[in-house]
Every structure is written in C-alpha cells, then in structure tokens.
C-alpha positions in Angstrom: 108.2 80.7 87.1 104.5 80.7 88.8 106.3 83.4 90.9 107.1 85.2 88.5 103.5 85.0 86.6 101.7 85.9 89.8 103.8 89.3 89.7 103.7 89.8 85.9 99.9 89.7 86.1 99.6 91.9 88.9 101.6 94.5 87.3 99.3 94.1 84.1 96.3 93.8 86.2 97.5 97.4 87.8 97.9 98.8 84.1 94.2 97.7 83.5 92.6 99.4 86.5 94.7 102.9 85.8 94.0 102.6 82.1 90.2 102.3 83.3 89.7 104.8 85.6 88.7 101.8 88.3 90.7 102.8 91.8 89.6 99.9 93.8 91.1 97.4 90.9 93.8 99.5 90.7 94.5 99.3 94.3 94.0 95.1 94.9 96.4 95.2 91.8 99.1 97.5 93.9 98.9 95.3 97.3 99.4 92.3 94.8 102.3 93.6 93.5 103.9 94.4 96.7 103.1 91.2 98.3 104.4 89.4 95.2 107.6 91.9 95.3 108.6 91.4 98.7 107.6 88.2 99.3 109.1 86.5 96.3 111.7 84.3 97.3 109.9 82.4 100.3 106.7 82.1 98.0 108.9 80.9 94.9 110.0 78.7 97.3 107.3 77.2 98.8 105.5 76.9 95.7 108.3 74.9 94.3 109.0 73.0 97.7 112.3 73.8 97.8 113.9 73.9 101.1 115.2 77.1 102.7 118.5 75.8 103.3 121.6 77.8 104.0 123.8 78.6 100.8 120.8 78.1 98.4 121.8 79.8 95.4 118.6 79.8 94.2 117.1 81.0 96.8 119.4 83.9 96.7 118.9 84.5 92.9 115.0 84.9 93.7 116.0 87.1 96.9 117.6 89.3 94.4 115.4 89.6 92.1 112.3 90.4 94.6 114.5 92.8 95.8 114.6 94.3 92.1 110.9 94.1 92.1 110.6 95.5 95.7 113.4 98.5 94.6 110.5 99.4 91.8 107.9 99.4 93.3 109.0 101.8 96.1 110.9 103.9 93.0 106.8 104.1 91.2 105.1 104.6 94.7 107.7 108.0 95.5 106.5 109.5 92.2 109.3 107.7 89.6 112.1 109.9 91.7 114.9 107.3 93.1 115.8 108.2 96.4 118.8 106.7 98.5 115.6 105.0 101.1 114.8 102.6 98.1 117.1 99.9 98.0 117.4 99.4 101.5 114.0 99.4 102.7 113.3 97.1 99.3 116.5 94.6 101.4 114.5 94.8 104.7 111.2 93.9 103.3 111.9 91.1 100.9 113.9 89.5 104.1 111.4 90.1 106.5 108.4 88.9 104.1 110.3 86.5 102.6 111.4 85.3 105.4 108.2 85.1 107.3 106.8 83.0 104.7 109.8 80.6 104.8 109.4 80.5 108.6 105.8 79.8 108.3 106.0 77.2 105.7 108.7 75.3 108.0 106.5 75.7 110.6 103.4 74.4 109.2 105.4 71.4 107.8 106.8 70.8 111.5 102.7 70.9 112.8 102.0 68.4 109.6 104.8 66.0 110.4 103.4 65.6 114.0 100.3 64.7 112.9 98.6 67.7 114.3 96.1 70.4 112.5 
C-alpha cells in the first residue's frame, strides 16, 4: 500500500509542477514516477519485508501491476501514442529494477547477518 502511495503522489506531484509552469518539479516528479513504476515489486517488497521467494504470488501481483505502471509511463513519455516497444521494454525494466532492488536487499541482509557494515 506505501508502494502504491509513493507512486500515487508522484503522479499528483507531476500534475502540480505541469499545472505550474515549474519544469524542474515537474521533472523530480517524472524520475519518481519511473523509479516507483519500475521498481515496484522489489520496493513493495522490501518495504513490507517480504521475502523474494520463488512462486510468490504476491510478488507477482505487484510485478504486474508495476509493469502496468511502467507500460504508462512509457505510453505518456511517446506522446500518449501506444507503440508495440511499450510493453516489453515496461517487462525488462520492472525485472531488472525490481529485481536489482530484491538482489540488493538480500544482499544487504546477508552483510547484516554476518555482523558486518
């Protein structure tokens, strides 16, 4: 749900800075919403502390749905015009982000269970 929130108000945040005329708010509010988008599964994840285990349905359900968020983003950024490039590239990126974050999170854990820093 924090997930979720962190995107919504990026999106609204981006609404404010067109509606203003304020580019630079307008563009923090953009790279929020793509790093929200694409990274949505592995940060609902490791804001819920959830494991990243294989078969999670949950996991997949938030996979999916930054994927949705991903496949919009790209579908604003080519001028509202879809394009057979969107989806894909929107699969690639919330994997690789995504999946980054769940590898750094299990990685940091690792480091913490050993007692290093």
């Amino acid at each position: 749900m924090l997930t979720l929130g962190i995107f919504a108000a990026s999106f609204a945040l981006h609404i404010v800075g067109g509606a203003t005329d304020q580019d630079w708010l307008f563009a923090i509010a953009v790279v929020l919403i793509y790093a929200s988008a694409t990274g949505f599964a592995g940060i609902a994840a490791w804001l819920s502390g959830r494991s990243s285990g294989a078969g999670d349905l949950v996991l997949l359900c938030w996979g999916l749905t930054g994927v949705a968020f991903t496949t919009a983003a790209l579908w604003a950024a080519n001028g509202r015009a879809f394009a057979w490039w969107e989806l894909p590239l929107a699969i690639v990126l919330e994997t690789a982000v995504s999946g980054g974050l769940l590898f750094a999170r299990r990685r940091t854990a690792a480091i913490a269970g050993r007692g290093a820093v």
